[in-house]
Residue frames relative to the residue before (quaternion, step in Angstrom):
aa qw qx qy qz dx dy dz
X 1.0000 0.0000 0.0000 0.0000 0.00 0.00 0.00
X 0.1681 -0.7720 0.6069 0.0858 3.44 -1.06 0.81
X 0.3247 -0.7244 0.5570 0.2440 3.27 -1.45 1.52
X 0.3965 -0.7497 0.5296 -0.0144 3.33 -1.30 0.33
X 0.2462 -0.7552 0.6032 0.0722 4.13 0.04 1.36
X 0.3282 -0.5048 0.7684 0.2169 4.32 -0.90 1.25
X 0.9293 0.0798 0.0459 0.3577 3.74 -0.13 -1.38
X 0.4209 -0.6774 0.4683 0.3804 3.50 -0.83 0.48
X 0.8826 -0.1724 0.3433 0.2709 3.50 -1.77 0.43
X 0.3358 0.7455 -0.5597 0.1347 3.96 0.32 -0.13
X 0.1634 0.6386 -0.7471 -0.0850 3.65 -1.75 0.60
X 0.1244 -0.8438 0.4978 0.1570 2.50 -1.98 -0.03
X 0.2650 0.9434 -0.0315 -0.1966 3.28 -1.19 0.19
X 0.8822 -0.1876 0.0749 0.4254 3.72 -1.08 -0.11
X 0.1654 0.7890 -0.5912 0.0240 3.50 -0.19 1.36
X 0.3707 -0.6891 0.6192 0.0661 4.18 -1.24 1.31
X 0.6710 -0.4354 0.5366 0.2689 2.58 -1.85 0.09
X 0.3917 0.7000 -0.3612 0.4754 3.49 2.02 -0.28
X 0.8873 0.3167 -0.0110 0.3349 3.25 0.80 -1.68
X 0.8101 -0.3166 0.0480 0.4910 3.14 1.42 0.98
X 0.6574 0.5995 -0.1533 0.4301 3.51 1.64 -0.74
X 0.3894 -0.8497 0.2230 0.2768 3.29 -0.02 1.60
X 0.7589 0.1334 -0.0570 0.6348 3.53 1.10 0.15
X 0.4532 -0.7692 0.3877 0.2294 3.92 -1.47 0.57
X 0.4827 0.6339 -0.3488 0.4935 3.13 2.07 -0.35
X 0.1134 0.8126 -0.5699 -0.0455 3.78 -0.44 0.66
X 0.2142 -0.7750 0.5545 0.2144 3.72 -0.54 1.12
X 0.8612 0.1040 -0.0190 0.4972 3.46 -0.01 -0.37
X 0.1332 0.7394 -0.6479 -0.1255 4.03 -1.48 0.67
X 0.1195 -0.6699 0.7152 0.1595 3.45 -1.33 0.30
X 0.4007 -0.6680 0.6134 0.1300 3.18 -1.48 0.15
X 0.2260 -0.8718 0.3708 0.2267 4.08 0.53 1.10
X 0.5911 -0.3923 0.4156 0.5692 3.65 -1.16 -0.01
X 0.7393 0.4424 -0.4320 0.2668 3.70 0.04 -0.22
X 0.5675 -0.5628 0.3425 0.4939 3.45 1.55 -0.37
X 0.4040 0.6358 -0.5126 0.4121 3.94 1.50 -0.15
X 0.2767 -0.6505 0.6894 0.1582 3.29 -1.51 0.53
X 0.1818 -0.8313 0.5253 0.0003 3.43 -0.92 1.22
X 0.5109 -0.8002 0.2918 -0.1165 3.22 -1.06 1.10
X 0.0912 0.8143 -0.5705 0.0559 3.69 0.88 0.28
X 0.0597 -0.7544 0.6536 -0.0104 3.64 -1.14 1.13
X 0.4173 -0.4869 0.6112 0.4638 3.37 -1.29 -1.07
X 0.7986 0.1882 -0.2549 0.5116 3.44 0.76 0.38
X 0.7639 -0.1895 0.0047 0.6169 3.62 0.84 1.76
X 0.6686 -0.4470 0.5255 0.2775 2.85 -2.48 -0.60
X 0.1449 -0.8616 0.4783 0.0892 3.36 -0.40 0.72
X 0.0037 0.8205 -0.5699 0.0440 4.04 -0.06 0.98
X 0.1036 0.7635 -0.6318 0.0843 3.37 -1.13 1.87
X 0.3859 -0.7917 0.4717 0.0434 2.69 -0.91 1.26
X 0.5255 -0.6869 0.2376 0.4422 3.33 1.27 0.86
X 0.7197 0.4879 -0.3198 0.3764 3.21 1.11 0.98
X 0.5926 -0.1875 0.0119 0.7833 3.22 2.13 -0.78
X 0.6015 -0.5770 0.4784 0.2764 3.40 -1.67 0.09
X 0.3398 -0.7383 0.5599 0.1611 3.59 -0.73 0.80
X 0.2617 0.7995 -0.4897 -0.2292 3.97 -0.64 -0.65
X 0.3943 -0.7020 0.5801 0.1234 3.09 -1.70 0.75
X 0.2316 0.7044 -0.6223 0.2509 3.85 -0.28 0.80
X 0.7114 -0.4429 0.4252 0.3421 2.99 -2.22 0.52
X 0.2782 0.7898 -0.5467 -0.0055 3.52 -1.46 0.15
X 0.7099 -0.4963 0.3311 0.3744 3.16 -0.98 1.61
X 0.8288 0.2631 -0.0173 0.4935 4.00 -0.50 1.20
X 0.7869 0.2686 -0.2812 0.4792 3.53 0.56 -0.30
X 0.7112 -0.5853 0.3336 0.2009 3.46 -1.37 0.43
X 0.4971 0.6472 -0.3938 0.4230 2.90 1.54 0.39
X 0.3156 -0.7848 0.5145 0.1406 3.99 -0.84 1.16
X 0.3182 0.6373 -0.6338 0.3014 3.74 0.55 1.07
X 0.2355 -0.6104 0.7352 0.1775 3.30 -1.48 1.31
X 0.7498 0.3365 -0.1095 0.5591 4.42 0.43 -0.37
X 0.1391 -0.7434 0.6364 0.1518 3.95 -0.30 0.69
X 0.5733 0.5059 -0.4698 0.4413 4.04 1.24 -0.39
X 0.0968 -0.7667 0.6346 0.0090 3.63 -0.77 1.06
X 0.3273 -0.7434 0.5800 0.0624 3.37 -0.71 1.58
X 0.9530 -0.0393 0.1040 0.2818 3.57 0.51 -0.64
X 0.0301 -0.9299 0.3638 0.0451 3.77 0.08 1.29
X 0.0999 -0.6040 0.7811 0.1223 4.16 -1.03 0.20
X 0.3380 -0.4802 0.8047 0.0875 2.60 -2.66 -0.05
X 0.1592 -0.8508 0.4905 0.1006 3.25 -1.02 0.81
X 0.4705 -0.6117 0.2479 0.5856 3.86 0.18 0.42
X 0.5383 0.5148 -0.5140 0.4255 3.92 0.48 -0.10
X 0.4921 -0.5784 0.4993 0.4171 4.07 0.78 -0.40
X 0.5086 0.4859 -0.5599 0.4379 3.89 0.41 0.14
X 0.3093 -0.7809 0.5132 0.1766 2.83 -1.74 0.92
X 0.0089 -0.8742 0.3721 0.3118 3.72 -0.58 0.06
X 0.2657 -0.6817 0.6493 0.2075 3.50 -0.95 0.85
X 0.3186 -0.6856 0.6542 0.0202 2.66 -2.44 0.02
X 0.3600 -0.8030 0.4363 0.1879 3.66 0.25 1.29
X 0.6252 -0.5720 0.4597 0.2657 3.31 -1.27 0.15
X 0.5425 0.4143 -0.2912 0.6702 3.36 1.52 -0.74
X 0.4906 -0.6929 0.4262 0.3123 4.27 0.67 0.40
X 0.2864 0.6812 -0.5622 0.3713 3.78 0.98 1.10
X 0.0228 -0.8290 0.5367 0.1556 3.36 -1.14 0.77
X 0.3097 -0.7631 0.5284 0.2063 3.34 -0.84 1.19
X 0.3229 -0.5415 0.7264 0.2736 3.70 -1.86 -0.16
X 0.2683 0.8276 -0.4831 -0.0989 3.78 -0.75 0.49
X 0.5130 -0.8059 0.2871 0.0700 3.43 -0.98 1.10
X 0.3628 -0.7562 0.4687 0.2772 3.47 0.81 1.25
X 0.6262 0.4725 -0.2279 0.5768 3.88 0.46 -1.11
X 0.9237 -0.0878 -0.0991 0.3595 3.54 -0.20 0.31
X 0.5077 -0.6785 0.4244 0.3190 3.19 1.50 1.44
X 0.6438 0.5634 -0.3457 0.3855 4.12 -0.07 0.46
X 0.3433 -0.7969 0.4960 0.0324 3.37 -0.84 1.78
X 0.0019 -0.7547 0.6515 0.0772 3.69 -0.09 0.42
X 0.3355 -0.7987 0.4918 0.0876 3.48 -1.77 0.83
X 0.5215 -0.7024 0.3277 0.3567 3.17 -0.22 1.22
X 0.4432 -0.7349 0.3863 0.3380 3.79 -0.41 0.36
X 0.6081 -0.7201 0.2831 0.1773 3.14 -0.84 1.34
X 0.6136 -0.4852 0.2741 0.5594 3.74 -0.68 0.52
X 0.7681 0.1701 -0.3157 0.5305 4.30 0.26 -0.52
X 0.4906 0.4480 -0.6344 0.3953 3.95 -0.02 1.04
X 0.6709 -0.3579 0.5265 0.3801 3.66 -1.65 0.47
X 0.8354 0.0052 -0.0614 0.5461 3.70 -1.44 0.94
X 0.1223 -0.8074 0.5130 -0.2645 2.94 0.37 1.65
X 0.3105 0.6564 -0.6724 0.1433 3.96 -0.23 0.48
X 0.5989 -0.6102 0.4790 0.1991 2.75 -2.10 1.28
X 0.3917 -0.6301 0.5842 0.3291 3.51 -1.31 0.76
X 0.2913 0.6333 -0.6906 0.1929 3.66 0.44 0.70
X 0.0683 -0.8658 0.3663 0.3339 3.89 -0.13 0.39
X 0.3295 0.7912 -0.3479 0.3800 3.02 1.24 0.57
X 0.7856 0.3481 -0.1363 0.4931 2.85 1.56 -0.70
X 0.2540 0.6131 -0.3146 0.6787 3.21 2.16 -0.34
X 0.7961 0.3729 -0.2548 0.4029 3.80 -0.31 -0.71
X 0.4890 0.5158 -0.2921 0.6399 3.85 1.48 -0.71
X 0.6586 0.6329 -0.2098 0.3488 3.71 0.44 -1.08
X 0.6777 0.4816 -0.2236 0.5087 3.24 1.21 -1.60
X 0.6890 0.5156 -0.2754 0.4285 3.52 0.69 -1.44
X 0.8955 0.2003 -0.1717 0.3585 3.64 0.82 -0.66
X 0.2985 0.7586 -0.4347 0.3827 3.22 1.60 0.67
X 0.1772 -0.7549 0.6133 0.1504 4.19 -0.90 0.67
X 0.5964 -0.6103 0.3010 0.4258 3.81 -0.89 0.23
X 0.3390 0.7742 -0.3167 0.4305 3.23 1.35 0.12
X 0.7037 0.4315 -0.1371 0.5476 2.99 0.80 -1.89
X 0.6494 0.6545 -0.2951 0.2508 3.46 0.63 -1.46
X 0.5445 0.6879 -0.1949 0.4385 3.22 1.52 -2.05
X 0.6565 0.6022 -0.2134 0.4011 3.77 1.02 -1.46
X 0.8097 0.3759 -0.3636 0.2663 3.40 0.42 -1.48
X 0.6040 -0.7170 0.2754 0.2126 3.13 -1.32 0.51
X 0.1490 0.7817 -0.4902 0.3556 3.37 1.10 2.01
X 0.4924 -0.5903 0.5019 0.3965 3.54 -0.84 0.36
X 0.4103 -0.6826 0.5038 0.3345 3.68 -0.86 1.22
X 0.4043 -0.6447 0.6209 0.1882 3.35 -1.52 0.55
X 0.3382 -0.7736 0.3967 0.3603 2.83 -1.09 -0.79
X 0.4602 0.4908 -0.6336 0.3820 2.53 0.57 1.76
X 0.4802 0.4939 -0.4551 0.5642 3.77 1.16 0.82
X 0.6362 0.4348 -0.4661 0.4348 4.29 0.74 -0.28
């Protein structure tokens, strides 16, 4: 008679605010096309590379455009930007490749879209590079 495994062998584990992560409340992970595991806290973006924890958050002086470091909610998009969603309901675009959060323009700026992210998230999936080229974000460089 042969024994048979339904599932394979699986652990896991427990990473803190001990172990490098900038908070324990996490609202949202994805896992990126590169294999980073991504983070949404109440205190920023956390990026581990399966070795330590990186963070992105606001701070007095630096170039980073978060009005809210509590992030409620991330996607990927097929270009690799990610997009979060503050708690105060701002959505950002952010750019693994040059470590830089851009804010979706607000309801009275030109190229308005709605921080519903539900719909931001409907957007990503059906957006072409055409469309992409259009919106009204400074071009990186990965769009030149």
């Amino acid at each position: 008679m042969m024994a048979a495994k339904a599932q394979p062998d699986c652990f896991f584990t427990h990473y803190s605010s001990e172990d490098g992560l900038s908070q324990n409340t996490v609202m949202g992970i994805l896992q990126d096309y590169k294999g980073n595991m991504w983070f949404a806290t109440w205190n920023g973006l956390n990026k581990f590379d399966g070795y330590s924890f990186k963070v992105y958050k606001a701070k007095l002086g630096s170039q980073i455009a978060l009005t809210n470091d509590r992030m409620d909610q991330i996607c990927e998009d097929k270009f690799g930007f990610l997009w979060l969603q503050t708690y105060d309901n701002h959505a950002y675009r952010f750019d693994p490749s040059t470590e830089r959060f851009e804010r979706v323009p607000a309801e009275n700026e030109p190229g308005f879209l709605s921080t519903d992210f539900c719909k931001i998230n409907t957007l990503l999936t059906e957006i072409t590079v055409e469309e992409y080229l259009c919106l009204p974000f400074k071009q990186s460089s990965r769009s030149q």
